[in-house]
N, C-alpha and C positions, 0 to 999 in steps of 0.2 A: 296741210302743214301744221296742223294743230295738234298732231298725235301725241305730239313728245310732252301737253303737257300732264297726260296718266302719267307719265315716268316723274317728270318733277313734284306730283303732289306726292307720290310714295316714295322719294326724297325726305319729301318734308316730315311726314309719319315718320321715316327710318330716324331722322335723326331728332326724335323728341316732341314731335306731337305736331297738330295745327296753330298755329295761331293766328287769332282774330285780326289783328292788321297788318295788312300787307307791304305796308309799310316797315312794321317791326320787323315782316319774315326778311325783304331783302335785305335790311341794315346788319341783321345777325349776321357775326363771327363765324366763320365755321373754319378754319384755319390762317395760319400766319408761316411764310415760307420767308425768310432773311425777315428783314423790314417788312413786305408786302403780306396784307389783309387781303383774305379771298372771304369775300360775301355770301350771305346766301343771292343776292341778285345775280353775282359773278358765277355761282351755282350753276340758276337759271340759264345764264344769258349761254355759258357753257353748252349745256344739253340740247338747247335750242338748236347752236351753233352745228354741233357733231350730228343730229338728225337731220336738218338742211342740207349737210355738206354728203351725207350717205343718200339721201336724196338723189343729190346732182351728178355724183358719182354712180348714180344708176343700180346701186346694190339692192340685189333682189331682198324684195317686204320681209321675208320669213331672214332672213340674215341682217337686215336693221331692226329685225324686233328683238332676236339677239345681243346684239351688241346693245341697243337701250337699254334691254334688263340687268345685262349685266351692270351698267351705270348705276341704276337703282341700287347695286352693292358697294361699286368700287368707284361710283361719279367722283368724289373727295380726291380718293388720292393720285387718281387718274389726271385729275386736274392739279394735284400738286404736283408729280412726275414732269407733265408739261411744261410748268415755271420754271423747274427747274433746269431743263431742257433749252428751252426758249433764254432765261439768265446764262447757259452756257454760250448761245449761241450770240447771245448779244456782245458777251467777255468777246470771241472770236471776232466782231464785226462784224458779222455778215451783214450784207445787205442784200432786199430783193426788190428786183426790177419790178416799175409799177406796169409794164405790160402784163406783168405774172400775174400780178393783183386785178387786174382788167380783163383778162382771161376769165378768172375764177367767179368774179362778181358776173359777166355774164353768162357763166354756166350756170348761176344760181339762177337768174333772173329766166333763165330757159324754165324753170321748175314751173312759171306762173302766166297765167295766160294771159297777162301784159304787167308791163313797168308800174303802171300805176298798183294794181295790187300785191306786184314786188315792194314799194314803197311801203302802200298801209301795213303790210304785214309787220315790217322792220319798224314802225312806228306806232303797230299794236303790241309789238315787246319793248319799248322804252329805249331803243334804236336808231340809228341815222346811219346814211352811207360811208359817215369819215368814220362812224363808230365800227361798221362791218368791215371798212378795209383794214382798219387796225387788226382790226381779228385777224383776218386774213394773210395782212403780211405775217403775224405771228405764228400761224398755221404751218405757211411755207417757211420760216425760216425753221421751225421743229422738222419740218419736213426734211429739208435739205439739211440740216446739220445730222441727221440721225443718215441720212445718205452716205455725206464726208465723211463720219467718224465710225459708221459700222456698214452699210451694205457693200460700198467699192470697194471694204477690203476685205469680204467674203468671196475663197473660191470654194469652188466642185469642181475634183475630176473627176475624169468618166466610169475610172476602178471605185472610187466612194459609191456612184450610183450605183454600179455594178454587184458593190457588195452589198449594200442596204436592198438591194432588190435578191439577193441570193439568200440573204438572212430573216429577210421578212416574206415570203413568199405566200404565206398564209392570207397574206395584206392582198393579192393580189389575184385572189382563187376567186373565178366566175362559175358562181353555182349553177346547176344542171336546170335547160331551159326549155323552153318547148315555144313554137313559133306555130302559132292558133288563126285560122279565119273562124270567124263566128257571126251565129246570126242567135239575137235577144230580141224577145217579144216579153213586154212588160205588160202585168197584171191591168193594171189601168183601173177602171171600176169594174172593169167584168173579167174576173180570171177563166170562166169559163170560154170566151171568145179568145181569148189570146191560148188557149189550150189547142183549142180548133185552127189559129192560124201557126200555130209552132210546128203541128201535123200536118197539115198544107202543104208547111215549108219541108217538112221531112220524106213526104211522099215525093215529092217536084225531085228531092237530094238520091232520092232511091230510083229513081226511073232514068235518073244518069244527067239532068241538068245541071246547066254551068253554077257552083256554087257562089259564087261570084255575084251573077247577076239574081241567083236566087236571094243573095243577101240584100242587093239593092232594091227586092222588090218586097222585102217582108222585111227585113231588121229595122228595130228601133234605135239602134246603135251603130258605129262603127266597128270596124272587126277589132276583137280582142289586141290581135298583135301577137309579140314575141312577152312571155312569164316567165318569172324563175322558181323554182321548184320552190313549195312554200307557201305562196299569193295565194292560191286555189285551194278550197273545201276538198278534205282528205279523200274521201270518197270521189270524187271529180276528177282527181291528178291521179288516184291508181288505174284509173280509166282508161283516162288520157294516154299515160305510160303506157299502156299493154295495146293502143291502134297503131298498126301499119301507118307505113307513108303514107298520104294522100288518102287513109280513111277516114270516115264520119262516123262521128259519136252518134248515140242516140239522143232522147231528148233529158237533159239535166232542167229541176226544177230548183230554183234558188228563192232568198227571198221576196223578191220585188218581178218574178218573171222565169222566163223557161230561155233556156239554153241549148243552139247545137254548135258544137266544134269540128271543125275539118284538119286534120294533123297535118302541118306544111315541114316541118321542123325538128330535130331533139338533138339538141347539144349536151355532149358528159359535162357535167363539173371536170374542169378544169386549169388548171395557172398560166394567167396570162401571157403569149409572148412578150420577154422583153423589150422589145421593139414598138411595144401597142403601148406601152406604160412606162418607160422610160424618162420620157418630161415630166408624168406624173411622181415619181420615184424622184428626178430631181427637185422638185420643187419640195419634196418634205423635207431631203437632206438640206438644203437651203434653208429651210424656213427653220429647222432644228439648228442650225449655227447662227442662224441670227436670231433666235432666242437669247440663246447661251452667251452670247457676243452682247448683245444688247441690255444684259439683266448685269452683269458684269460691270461693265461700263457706267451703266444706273446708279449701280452701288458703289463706285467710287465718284460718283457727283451729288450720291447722300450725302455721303461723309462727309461731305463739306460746304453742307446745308443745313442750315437753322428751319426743322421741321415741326409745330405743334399743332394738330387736331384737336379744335376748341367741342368736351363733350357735351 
């Protein structure tokens, strides 16, 4: 849980340096949205808040490291967007039910391998549980008002997908593949012994044994699998290309070890049926209208927002 504080010290660099008390860094200004001061603690307690919650959300590591970095650019106004969001949705009255909020805190508290270290953590950032459900309701009422006022009233018909998948086809072209069993014997400390047992393995391949179990008795690896043209050392793939069905290579020497492959497979480059890519094709026209939909809508609840970024 500690990750997110890389991202908050290079915050603090972006906008104007370190400074020595930490006291001074939360108290500083770094915007004012109507009336309301956002802190640098408010910053903080932000970024915290949005790595926890992708956390719980289960969003794969290499896609929260994403979205963190990008905060490092745009944390500021990201969190100004939200106030103002959140001040919309408060004008509207929403309310959220505190089961919602009870939900959420226990999906967080699943993050930690018990409550009491759920606790210390919220109380190693200057936290308490009335302070995280606050958060939280305010979370979900951004969440739901950006529901009401832009996702329900996006549609897709079936001809929109139909055409964006007719027009972008190029999006949707499955490069030319080849479906490989292989058997790897790695150098180890003696390249010369793993030379002797790659020939082993390639005499055993030539006298007509099952390659298969050939592999389970000499590979240091799993079989290769199915590649797309590309992955593989040029030399390798023009090989590969030119074996029959169900023929074996000879022996490939790479860097870390020696290679044989057995051709299961060769697929052309070609565009996918629409039918395999269909929900993938909707989901961009979707997610392209609510963009557009949502950046629109933004910008007439600027306009009528008192915004200054303190430099």
């Amino acid at each position: 849980m500690k990750t997110f504080f890389k991202y908050f010290f290079v915050i603090l660099f972006l906008l104007g340096g370190w400074v020595s008390s930490a006291q001074a860094v939360d108290d500083a200004i770094v915007a004012v949205v109507n009336k309301e001061l956002i802190t640098m603690k408010d910053l903080k307690d932000y970024l915290h808040s949005t790595y926890v919650s992708l956390v719980a959300d289960g969003m794969d590591p290499r896609q929260i490291d994403a979205v963190m970095k990008d905060l490092e650019a745009n944390g500021i106004e990201k969190m100004i967007e939200d106030k103002i969001i959140l001040s919309y949705a408060n004008e509207k009255k929403m309310e959220i039910r505190e089961s919602g909020v009870d939900e959420r805190v226990d999906q967080l508290k699943s993050q930690y391998r018990s409550e009491a270290d759920f606790m210390t953590d919220l109380v190693s950032n200057g936290s308490n549980l009335t302070d995280l459900r606050h958060k939280i309701r305010d979370q979900l009422k951004i969440k739901y008002i950006i529901d009401n006022e832009i996702r329900e009233k996006i549609t897709v018909n079936p001809k929109e997908v139909e055409d964006f998948f007719s027009s972008n086809k190029d999006q949707f072209k499955r490069k030319e593949s080849l479906s490989l069993d292989s058997i790897y014997i790695a150098f180890g400390t003696n390249k010369q012994a793993a030379r002797k047992k790659i020939e082993a393995a390639l005499d055993r391949v030539k006298k007509g044994d099952d390659f298969k179990k050939i592999a389970a008795d000499y590979s240091d690896t799993p079989s290769i699998g199915t590649i797309e043209r590309g992955q593989l050392r040029d030399d390798i793939e023009t090989k590969l290309l030119a074996l029959k069905m169900d023929e074996t290579s000879d022996i490939f020497e790479v860097e870390n070890g020696y290679f044989i492959f057995k051709l299961l497979g060769h697929s052309p480059e070609k565009i996918a049926a629409y039918e395999d890519v269909k929900n993938f094709a909707y989901e961009v026209v979707y997610r392209r209208k609510f963009k557009e939909k949502f950046e629109k809508w933004l910008l007439k609840l600027k306009a009528k927002t008192y915004v200054e970024i303190k430099k």
